[in-house]
N, C-alpha and C positions, 0 to 999 in steps of 0.2 A: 504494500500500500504506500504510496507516494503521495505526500502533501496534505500528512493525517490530520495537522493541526490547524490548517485552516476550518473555518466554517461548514465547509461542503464535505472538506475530508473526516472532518468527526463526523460528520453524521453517516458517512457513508460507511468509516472504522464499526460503526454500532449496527449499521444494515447486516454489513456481512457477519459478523461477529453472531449478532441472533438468528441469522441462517446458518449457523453451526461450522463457518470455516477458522479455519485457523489463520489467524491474520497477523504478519510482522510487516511491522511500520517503519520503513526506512524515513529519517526526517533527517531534514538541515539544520547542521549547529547553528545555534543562535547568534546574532551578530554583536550581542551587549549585552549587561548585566540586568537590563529591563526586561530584554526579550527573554532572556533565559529565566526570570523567576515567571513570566508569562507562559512560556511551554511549559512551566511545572507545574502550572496552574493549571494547563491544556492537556496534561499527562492526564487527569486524574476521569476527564470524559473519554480517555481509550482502554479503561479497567478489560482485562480481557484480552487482549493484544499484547504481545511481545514489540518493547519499540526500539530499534537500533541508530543511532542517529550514525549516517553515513554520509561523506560528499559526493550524491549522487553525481554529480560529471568528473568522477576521477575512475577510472576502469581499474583499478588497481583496486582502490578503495573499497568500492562498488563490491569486489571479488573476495575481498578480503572480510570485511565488517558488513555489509547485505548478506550475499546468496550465499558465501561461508561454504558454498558443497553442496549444499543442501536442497532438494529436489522440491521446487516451488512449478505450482499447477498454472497460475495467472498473476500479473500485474493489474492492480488497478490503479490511477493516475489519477490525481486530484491538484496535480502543482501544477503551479503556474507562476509567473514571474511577479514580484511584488508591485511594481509600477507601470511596467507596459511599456517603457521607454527603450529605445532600440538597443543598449548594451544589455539591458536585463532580462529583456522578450529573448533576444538571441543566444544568449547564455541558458537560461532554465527552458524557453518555451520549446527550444528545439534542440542544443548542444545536450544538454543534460541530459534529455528525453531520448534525445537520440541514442547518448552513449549508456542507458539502462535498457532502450531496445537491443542493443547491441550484446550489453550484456547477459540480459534475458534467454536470449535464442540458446548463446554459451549455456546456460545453464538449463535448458531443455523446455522452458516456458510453453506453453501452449497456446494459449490467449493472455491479450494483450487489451483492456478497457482503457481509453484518453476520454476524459470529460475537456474537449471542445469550447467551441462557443459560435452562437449563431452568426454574429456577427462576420463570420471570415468568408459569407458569400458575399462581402463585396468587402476584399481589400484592401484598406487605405493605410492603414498605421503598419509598424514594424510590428507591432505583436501579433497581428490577425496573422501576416506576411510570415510569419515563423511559426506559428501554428500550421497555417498551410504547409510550409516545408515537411513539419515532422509527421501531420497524417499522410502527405503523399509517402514519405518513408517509410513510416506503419503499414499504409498500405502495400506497399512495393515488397515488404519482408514476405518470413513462409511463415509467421503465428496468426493467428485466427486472430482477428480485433473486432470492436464495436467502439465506433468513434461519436459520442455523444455530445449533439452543438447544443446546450439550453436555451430559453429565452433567459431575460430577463431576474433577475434573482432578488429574493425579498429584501436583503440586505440591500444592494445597492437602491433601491427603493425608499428607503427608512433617514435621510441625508435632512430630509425637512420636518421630520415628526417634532423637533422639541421647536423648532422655530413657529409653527404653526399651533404647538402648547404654551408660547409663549405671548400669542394672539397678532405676531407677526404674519406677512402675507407670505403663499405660497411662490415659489417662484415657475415663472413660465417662461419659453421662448415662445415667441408669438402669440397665436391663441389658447393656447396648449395643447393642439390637437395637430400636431407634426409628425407623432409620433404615435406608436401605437407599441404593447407588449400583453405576452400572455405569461406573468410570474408565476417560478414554481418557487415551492417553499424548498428549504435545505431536506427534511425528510422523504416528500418526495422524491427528490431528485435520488436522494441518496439512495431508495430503495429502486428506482429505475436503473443504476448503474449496477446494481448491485445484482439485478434480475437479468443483466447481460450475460452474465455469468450461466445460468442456466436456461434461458428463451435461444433455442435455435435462430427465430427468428429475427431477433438481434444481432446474427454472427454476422461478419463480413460487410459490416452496413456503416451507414451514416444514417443517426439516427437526429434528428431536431425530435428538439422535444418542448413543452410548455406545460404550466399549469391548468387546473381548469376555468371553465367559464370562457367570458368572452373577451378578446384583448380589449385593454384598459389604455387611454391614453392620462397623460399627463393631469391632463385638467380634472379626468372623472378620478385622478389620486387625489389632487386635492380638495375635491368636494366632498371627497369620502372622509378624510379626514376631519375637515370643518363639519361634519355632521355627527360624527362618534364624538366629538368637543363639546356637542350643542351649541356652535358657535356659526355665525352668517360667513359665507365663503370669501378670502379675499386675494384677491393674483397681484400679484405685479408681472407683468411683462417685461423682457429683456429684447432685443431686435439679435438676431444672430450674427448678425456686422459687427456685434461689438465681440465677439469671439475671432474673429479674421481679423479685425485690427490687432486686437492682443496676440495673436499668431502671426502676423505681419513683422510687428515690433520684436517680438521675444525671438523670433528666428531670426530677424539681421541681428539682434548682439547678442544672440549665442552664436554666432561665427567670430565672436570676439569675448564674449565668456562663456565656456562650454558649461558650467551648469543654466546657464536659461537655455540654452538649447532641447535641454530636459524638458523645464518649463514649459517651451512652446509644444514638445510633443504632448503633454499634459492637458496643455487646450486645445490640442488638434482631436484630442480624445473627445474631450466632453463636448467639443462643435460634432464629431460622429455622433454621439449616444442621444445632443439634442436636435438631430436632425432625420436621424433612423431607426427606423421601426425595427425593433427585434421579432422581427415574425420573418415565417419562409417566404423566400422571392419565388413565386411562380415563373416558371424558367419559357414560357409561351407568351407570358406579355412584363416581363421584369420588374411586374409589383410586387409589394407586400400584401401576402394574401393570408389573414388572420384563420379563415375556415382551412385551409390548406396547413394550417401548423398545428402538430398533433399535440396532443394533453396528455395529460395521465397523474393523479394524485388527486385532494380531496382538500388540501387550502387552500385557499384564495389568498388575492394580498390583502383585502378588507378583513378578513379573517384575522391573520397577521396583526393588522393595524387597530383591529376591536381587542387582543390580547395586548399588544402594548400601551393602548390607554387606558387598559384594564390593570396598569400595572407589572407587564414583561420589561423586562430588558432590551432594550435598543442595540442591535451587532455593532459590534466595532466594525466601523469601515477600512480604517488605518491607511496604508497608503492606497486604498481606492478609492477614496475622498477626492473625488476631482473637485464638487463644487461645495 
């Protein structure tokens, strides 16, 4: 299991876990004394799991502290690079991924699970761009895979819940209706990934996937929100110009200070996420076709959002806090 300790990887450590497999958790050393009492924190939601902390893109490493010898059935894949930014997409989203495909095969792996993202049918950014790299890899090997693109994720969802308890206005681009997605919660998800594993008919596929009901744009989150509040709904509007200018700016002086060049890939991101619909592009007329992007699971994100003004805990976004 790869990338047990983020959000999506716990949950999915606990899917497989209660379907009775035996699951070791290869994880990345921590980079600071913050992060490391945080993974001990994060240790205690993979009760049940053997976890090895390995540098998965060292093949050596890999051989030595992961696979040990030891005859492993399936990889499943939940890493992903912290910020999306082309050293670090190209590092973990495909380099690493690559080199634990590589070392997989070595050790006799069968199947190969990548949880994806929908977004990479249309590549703009270096992370999509290296995503794609490494499913065309996966694909190209001889293991059985199921490469799972989601939509949308309740987490990244959750950015405006305390501003909007704060009786601040929701924020929008436009009218808010640019965009469209169909959220799966992290259990969901996690037990769809988890079902790859034994569903033939997940083998050898790209699988998009979504939560249920019907895609949600922007506006109908914030309405949903101002209504679980008992509060009158309130927008502000942003023009998406003002995202291009800030990506204008920040990429001429990050060819003169390479960290804004980060920067600017950071709002080349959040100009994609507020301009495109995470649903399937029907490949006959190049929309977004919400009946066309399949479901599977039983929360909704108002579901989500009635449990945290009920009093849940809000996910840390960390560094996927674009805005």
């Amino acid at each position: 299991m790869l990338g047990a300790t983020g959000t999506i990887g716990r949950a999915t450590t606990r899917a497989l876990i209660r379907r009775g497999y035996e699951v070791v958790c290869f994880t990345r050393a921590p980079t600071d004394s913050a992060k490391a009492q945080s993974r001990q924190a994060d240790a205690g939601d993979l009760e049940g799991a053997i976890i090895k902390v390995v540098d998965v893109g060292d093949p050596v490493a890999l051989a030595r502290d992961g696979f040990t010898g030891e005859p492993f059935d399936a990889v499943v894949s939940c890493m992903a690079s912290r910020t999306g930014t082309p050293r670090d997409a190209w590092a973990i989203d495909h380099r690493a991924h690559l080199t634990v495909l590589e070392a997989a095969q070595r050790a006799g792996v069968q199947h190969f699970v990548l949880l994806s993202a929908i977004c990479v049918q249309k590549p703009r950014l270096a992370f999509q761009q290296a995503k794609l790299a490494f499913e065309a890899a996966l694909i190209g090997s001889d293991l059985r895979y199921s490469i799972v693109r989601p939509t949308a994720f309740f987490k990244s969802l959750s950015g405006q819940i305390e501003r909007v308890r704060q009786g601040r206005p929701f924020l929008i681009f436009g009218d808010g209706t640019l965009t469209a997605c169909k959220p799966i919660s992290d259990g969901d998800l996690a037990d769809f990934l988890a079902g790859c594993l034994e569903d033939e008919s997940r083998w050898n596929r790209i699988l998009p996937i979504g939560g249920p009901g019907d895609a949600i744009t922007p506006r109908q989150q914030g309405e949903a929100l101002f209504a679980l509040l008992g509060s009158p709904p309130k927008f502000r509007s942003a023009p998406v110009a003002l995202l291009d200018i800030a990506i204008a700016g920040l990429g001429a002086l990050g060819t003169i200070v390479p960290s804004l060049a980060d920067k600017a890939e950071l709002a080349r991101i959040g100009r994609y996420y507020a301009t495109e619909s995470m649903l399937v592009i029907d490949p006959r007329t190049g929309l977004y076709d919400a009946a066309g992007t399949p479901s599977t699971g039983t929360q909704t994100l108002f579901d989500f959002y009635r449990s945290v003004v009920g009093g849940a805990a809000v996910p840390d976004r960390g560094d996927h806090a674009v805005f």
